[in-house]
C-alpha positions in Angstrom: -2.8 -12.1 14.4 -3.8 -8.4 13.9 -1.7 -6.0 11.6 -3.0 -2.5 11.5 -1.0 -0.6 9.1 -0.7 2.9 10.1 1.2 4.3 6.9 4.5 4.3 5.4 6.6 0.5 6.6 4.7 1.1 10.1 2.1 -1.4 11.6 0.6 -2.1 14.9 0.9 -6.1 15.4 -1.7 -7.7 18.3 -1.5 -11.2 19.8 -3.9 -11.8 22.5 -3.6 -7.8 23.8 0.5 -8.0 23.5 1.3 -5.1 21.2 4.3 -4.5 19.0 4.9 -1.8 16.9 7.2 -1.9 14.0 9.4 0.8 12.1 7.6 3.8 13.6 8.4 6.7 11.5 8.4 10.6 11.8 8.6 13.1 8.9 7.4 11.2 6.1 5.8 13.7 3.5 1.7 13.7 4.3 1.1 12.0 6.8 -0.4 13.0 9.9 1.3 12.3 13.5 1.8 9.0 13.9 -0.2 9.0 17.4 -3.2 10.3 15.4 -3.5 7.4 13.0 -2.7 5.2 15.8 -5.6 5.8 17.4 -7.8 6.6 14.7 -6.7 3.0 13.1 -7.7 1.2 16.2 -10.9 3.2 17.0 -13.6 0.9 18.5 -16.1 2.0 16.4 -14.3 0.8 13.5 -15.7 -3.1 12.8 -14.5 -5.4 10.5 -16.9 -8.2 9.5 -18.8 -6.7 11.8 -16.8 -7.5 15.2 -15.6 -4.2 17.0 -11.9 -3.9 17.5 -10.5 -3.3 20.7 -8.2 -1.0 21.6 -4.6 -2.1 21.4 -3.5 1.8 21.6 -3.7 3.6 25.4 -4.0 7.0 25.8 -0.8 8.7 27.0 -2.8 10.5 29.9 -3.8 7.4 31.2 0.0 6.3 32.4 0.8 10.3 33.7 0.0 12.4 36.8 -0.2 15.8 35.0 -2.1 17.2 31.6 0.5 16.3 28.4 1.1 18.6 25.7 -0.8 18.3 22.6 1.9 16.9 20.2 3.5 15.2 23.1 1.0 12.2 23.2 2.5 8.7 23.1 1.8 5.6 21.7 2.1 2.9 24.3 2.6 -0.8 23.4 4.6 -4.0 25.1 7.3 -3.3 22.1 9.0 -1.8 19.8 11.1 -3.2 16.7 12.8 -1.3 13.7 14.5 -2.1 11.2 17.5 0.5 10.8 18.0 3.7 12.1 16.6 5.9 9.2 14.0 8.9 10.8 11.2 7.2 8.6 11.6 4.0 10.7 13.1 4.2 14.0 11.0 7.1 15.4 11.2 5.1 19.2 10.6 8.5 20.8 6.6 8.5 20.0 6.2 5.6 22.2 6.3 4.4 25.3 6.2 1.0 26.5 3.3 -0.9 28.7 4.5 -2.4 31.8 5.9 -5.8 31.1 3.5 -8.8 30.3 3.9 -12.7 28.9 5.2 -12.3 25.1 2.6 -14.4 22.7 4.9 -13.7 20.0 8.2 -15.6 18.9 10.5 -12.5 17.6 13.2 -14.0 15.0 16.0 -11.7 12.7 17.5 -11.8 9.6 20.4 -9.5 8.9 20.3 -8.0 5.0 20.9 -4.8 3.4 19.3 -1.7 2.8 20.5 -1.9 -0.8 22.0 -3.8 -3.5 25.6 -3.2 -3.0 26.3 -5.1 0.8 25.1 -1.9 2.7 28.2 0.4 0.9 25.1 3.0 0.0 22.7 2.6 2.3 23.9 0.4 5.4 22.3 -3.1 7.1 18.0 -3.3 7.3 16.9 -5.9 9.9 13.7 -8.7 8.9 11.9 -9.3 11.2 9.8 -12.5 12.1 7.3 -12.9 14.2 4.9 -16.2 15.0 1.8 -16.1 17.4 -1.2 -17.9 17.6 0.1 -20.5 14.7 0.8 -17.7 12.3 4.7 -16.2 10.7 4.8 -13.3 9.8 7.8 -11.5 8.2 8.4 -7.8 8.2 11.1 -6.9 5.8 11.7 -3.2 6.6 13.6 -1.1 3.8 15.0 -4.8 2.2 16.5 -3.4 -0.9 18.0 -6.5 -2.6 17.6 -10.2 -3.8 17.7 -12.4 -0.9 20.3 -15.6 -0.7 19.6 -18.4 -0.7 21.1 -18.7 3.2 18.7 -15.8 3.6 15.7 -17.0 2.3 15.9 -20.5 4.6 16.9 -18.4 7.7 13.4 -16.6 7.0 11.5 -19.6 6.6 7.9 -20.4 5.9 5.5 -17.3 6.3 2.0 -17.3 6.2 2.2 -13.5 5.3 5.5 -11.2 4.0 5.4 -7.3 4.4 6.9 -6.0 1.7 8.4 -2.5 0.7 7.4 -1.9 -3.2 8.2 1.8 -4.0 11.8 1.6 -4.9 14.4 4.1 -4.4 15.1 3.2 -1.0 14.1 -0.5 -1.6 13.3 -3.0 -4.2 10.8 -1.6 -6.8 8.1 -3.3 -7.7 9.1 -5.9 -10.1 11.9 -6.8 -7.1 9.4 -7.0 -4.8 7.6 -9.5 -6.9 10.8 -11.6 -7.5 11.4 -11.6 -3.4 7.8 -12.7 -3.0 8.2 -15.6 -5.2 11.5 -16.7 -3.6 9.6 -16.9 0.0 6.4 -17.9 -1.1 4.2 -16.5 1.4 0.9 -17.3 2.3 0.2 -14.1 1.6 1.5 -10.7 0.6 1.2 -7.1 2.2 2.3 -4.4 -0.1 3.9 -1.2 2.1 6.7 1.5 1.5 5.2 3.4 -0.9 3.8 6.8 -2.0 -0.4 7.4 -2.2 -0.6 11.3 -2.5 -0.7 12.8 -0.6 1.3 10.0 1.9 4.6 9.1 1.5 8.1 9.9 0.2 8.2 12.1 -2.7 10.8 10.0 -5.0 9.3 6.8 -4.3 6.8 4.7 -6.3 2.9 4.0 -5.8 1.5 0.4 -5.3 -0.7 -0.2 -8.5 2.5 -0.8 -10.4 3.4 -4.1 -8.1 -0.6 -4.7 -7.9 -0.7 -5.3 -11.7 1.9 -7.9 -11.4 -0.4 -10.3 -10.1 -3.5 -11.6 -11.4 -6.9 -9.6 -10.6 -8.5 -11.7 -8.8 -5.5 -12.2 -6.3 -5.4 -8.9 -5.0 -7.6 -8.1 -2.3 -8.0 -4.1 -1.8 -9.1 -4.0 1.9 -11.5 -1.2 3.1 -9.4 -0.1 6.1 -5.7 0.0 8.0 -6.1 -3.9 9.3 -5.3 -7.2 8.4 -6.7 -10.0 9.8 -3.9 -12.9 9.3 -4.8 -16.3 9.4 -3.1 -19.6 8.3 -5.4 -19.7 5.6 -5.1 -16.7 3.7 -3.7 -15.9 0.5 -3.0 -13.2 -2.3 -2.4 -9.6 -2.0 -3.5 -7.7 1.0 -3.7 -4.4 0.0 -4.9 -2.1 3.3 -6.2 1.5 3.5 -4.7 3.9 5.1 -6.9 5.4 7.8 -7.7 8.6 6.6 -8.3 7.5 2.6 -12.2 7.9 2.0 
């Protein structure tokens, strides 16, 4: 399974060409249009260990009879999934979806909160899981509490857990640490969280959760993708597409 993380609590997910693109956001401080990284993220000339990606991004003029409006581009995929309806991860109006096609994916949910007090502040955040190819994977979206134990089993084993660690919004660090341990992922994917010039103002960087774990379980990657395997392990920590 394929994760190409295009900024912010956004990634691209590809299963044998089915695309799904989770928590697309609009607004966040830095960052570029989202169909920009998108399809600089995916670019073909982009290889990791030295196998060119293909394309899981189409071009928006490609699916139109007319010229489109620079700005106006979309990113078209087989689905979309968010977590709540916060600008910064429900921005369904940048997409557009590919005609339909056989699912690889098995798409599971898990109701929690988007903070620490039942929703009162902040309202409900969706987790989403999804297995393909022999792989879980668990997007949490803007969790921003301890899960239950009912919680943690409805989740299940994961052979990787996408995380929010900035705070604020969502757990902080150190609570993103305590979550991990509680599902015990394969491995970990660090996201929802400010690298200046990218991201929310009032929210924390990575390093601080990096340091929680020992050195030579963190694995700083040099691009936007993650490769996910049944076998992996530690922190995945991916690069945003335009970081140098």
């Amino acid at each position: 399974m394929k994760l190409f993380w295009l900024g912010h609590a956004c990634f691209l997910v590809e299963q044998d060409g089915y695309t799904i693109l989770l928590d697309p956001y609009t607004g966040v401080e830095g960052y570029p249009p989202l169909y920009e990284t998108a399809v600089r993220s995916t670019n073909p000339r982009m290889k990791e260990g030295g196998v060119c990606i293909r394309i899981p991004v189409r071009m928006h003029i490609e699916y139109t009879d007319g010229p489109v409006t620079p700005g106006e581009e979309k990113i078209y995929v087989n689905r979309v999934l968010c977590s709540h309806g916060h600008f910064d991860h429900s921005a369904v109006e940048l997409t557009a979806l590919l005609p339909e096609a056989p699912c690889p994916f098995t798409i599971r949910t898990v109701e929690t909160f988007h903070d620490d007090q039942g929703g009162a502040l902040r309202g409900n955040n969706t987790v989403h899981i999804l297995s393909a190819g022999g792989v879980t994977v668990a997007h949490l979206g803007d969790l921003g509490h301890q899960l239950s134990p009912e919680q943690i089993a409805e989740i299940g084993p994961l052979d990787a857990v996408l995380i929010p660690v900035g705070g604020t919004y969502t757990v902080d660090a150190a609570g993103a640490r305590a979550v991990c341990e509680a599902l015990r992922p394969g491995c970990v994917v660090p996201m929802h969280y400010r690298h200046a010039p990218y991201g929310l103002p009032n929210v924390g960087g990575v390093e601080e959760f990096l340091e929680l774990w020992p050195g030579e379980q963190v694995h700083r990657l040099d691009g936007p993708l993650c490769e996910i395997t049944g076998g992996c392990s530690g922190v995945l920590a991916p690069r945003f597409s335009e970081e140098g």
